[in-house]
C-alpha positions as CSV (number, residue, x, y, z in Angstrom):
1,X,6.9,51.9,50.3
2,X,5.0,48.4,50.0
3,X,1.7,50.0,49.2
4,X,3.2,52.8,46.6
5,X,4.3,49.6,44.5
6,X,1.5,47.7,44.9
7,X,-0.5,51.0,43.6
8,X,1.5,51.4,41.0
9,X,1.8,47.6,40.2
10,X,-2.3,48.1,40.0
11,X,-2.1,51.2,37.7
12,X,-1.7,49.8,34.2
13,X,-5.0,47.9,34.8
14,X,-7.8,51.1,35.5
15,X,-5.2,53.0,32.8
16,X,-7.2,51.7,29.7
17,X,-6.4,54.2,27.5
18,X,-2.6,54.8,26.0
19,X,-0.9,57.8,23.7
20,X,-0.7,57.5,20.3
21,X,3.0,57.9,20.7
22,X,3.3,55.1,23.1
23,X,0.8,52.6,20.7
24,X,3.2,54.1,17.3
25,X,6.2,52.7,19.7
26,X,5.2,49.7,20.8
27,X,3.9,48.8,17.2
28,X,7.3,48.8,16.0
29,X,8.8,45.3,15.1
30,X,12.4,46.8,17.0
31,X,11.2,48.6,19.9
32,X,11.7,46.7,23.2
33,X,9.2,48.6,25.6
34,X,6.1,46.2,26.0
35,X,3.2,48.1,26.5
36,X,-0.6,47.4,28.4
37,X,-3.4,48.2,26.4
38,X,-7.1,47.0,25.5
39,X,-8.3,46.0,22.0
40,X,-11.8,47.7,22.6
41,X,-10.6,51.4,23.1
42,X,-7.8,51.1,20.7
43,X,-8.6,50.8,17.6
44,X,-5.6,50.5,15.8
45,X,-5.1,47.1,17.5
46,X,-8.4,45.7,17.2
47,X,-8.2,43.8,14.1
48,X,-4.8,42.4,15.6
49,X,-5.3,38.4,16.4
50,X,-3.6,37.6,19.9
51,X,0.0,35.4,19.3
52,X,0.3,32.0,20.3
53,X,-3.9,31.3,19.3
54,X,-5.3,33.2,22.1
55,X,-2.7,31.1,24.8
56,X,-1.2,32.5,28.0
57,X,2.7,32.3,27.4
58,X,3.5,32.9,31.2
59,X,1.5,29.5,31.5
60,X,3.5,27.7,28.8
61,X,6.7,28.7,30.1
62,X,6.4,28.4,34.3
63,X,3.5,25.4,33.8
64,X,5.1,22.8,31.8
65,X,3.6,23.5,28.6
66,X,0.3,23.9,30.2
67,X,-1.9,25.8,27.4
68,X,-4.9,28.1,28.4
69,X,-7.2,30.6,26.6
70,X,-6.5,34.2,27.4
71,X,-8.4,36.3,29.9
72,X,-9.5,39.3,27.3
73,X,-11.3,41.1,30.0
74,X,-7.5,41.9,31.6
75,X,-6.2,43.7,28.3
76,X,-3.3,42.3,26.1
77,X,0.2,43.5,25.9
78,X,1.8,44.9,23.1
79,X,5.0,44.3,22.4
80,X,7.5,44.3,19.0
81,X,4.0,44.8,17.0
82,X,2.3,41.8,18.0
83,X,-0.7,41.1,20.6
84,X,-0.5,38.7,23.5
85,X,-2.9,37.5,25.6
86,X,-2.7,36.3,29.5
87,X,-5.0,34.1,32.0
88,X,-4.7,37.2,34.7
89,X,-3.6,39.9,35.8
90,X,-0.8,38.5,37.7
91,X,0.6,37.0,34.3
92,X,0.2,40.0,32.6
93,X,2.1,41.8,35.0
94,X,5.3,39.1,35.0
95,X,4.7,39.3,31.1
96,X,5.4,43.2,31.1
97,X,8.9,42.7,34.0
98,X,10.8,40.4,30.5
99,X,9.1,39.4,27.9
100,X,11.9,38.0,26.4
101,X,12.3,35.7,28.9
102,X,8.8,34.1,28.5
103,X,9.0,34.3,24.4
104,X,11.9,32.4,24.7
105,X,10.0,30.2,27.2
106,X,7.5,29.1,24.7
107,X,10.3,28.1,22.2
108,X,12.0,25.9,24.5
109,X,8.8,24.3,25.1
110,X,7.8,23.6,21.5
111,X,11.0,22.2,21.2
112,X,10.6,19.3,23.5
113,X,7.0,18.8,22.7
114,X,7.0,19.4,18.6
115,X,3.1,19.8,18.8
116,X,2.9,22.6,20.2
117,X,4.4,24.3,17.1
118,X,1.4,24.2,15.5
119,X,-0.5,24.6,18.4
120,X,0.9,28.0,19.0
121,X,1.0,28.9,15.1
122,X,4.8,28.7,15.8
123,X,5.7,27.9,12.2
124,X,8.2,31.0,11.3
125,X,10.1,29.7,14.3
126,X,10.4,26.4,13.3
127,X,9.7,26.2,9.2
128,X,10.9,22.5,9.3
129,X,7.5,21.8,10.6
130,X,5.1,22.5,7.9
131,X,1.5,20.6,9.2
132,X,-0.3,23.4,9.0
133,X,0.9,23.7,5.2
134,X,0.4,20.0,4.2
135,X,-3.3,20.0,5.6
136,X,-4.5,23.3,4.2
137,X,-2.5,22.7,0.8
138,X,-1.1,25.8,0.7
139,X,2.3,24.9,-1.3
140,X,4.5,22.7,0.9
141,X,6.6,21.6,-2.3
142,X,7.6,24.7,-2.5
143,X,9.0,24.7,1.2
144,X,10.7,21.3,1.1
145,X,10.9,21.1,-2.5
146,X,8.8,17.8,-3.0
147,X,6.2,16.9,-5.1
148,X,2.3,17.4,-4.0
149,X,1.0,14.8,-3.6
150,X,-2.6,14.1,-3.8
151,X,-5.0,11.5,-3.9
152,X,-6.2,9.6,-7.0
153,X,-8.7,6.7,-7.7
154,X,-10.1,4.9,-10.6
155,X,-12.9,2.0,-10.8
156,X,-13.3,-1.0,-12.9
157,X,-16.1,-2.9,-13.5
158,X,-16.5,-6.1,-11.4
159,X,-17.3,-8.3,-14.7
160,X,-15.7,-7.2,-17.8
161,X,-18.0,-8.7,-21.1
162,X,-16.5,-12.2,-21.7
163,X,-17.7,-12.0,-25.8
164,X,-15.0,-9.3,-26.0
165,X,-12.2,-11.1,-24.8
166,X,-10.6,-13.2,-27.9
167,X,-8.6,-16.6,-25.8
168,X,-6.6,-17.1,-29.0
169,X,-5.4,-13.5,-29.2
170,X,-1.5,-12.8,-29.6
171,X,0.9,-9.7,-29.5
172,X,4.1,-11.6,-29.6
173,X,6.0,-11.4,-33.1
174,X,7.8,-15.0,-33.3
175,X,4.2,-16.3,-31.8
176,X,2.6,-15.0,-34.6
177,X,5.5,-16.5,-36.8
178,X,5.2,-19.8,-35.6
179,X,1.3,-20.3,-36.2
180,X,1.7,-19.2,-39.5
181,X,4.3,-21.7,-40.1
182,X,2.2,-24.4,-38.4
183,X,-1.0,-23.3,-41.1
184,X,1.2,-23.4,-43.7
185,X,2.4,-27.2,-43.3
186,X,-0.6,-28.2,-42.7
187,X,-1.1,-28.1,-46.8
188,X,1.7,-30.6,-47.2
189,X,0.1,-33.0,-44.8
190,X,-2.5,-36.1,-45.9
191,X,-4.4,-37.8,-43.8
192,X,-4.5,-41.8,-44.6
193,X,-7.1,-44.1,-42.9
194,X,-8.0,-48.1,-44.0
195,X,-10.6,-50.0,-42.7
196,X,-9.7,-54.0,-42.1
197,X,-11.8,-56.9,-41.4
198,X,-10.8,-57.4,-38.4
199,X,-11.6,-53.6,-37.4
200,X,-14.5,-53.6,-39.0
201,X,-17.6,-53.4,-36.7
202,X,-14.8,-54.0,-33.5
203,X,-16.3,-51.8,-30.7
204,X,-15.4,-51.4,-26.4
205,X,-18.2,-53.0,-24.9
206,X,-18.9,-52.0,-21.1
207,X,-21.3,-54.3,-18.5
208,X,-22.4,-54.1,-15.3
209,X,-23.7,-57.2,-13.4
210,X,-24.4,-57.9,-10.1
211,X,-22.6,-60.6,-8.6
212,X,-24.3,-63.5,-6.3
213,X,-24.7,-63.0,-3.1
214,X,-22.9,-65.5,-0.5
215,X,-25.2,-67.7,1.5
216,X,-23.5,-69.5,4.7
217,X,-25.9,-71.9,6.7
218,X,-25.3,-73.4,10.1
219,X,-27.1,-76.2,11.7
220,X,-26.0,-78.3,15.1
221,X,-25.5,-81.2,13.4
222,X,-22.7,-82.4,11.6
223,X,-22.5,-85.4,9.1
224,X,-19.5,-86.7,7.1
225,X,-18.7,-90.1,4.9
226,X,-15.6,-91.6,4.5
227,X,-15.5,-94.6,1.3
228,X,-13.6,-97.5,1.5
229,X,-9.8,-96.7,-0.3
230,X,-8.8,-99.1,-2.7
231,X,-5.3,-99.6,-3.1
232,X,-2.9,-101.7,-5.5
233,X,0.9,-103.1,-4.6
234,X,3.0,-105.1,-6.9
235,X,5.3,-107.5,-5.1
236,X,8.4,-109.2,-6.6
237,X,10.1,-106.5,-7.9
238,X,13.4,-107.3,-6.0
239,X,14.4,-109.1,-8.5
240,X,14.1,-112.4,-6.5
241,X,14.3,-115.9,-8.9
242,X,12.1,-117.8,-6.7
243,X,9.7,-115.0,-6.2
244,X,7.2,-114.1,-8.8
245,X,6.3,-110.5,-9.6
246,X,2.1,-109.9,-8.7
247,X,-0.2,-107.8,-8.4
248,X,-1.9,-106.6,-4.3
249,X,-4.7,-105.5,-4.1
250,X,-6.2,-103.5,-0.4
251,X,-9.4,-102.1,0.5
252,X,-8.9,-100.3,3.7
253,X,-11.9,-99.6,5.2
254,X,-11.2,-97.0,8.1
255,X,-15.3,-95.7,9.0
């Protein structure tokens, strides 16, 4: 009994060729019966692109997200009307036991890692996510209902021409106003200027001189003179009435 299943486990792969009842059936968005077949001697399928870009699902779901290129050499299964694609035979063959199970394997994977949604051109699962939309420009406003947005630049020169640009020039109303009332007092103004004597010819005056230098000069000898003091006391001014008021004269002479 082991090696009947293994036989018939080994049969889709040297069965290339299907009915055209079978491929009508599996092409069918509601039929649940996945079916074997090979892109090259089915033509029907052969402008059909592989789901998930060409990735192994069985990998994605029992790999932890692990993403590798289908094998096309083991055929592709068809299954609800779309293509897959697996990394062996031994995938393949899981694949075919429930698909369901690994379609819904892939989903639970893009949702913990959101970048395999575009990854696995997994936007009509997930049309939050809308990348794919916003690099191609292919109308995200209308998904989210924003705006496009694009880019935009302008350039101005590096030196605008200074004779253009007027210093004195006003937009202001009540500016304007209030120069035109300044001009127009001006004409009741007079000037009135006198010229004097004293200001006459009277002019600031600015010098420059340089002043003398000071000169110090030390020798080892030291000389000095001292004159004699001459010095005057008057006596007798106690009042005394024997004593006669008169005039001292001292020369102290302290060399």
């Amino acid at each position: 009994p082991e090696e009947e299943e293994e036989k018939e486990e080994e049969a889709p792969a040297e069965s290339k060729g299907v009915s055209g009842t079978e491929l009508a059936e599996a092409l069918n968005t509601e039929s649940e019966q996945p079916l074997h077949v090979f892109r090259n001697d089915n033509p029907e399928i052969i402008s059909m692109n592989v789901e998930f870009s060409g990735f192994c699902p069985v990998t994605v779901t029992e790999r932890d997200a692990l993403l590798l290129p289908a094998d096309p050499t083991n055929g592709n299964v068809l299954f609800k009307g779309k293509l897959y694609g697996f990394v062996s035979m031994e995938a393949l063959l899981n694949f075919l036991k429930d698909p369901a199970r690994y379609l819904e394997g892939v989903l639970n994977q893009a949702r913990k890692a959101p970048e395999l949604i575009n990854l696995l051109s997994l936007e009509q699962h997930f049309p939050h996510n809308v990348l794919r939309k916003f690099l191609a420009n292919l109308g995200a406003e209308q998904t989210l209902g924003m705006g496009q947005m694009a880019e935009a630049e302008c350039q101005t020169p590096t030196h605008f021409v200074e004779k253009h640009i007027d210093p004195k020039y006003d937009f202001n109303e009540w500016s304007l106003r209030r120069k035109a009332i300044q001009l127009a007092n001006l004409h009741t103004k007079v000037t009135h200027s006198a010229q004097t004597v004293h200001s006459h010819f009277r002019r600031e005056n600015e010098t420059q001189v340089y002043l003398p230098k000071q000169g110090v000069t030390q020798t080892a000898t030291e000389r000095g003179t001292r004159p004699v003091q001459h010095l005057r006391y008057v006596s007798g001014l106690r009042g005394h009435p024997d004593q006669e008021m008169a005039v001292v004269q001292v020369d102290l002479d302290l060399q």
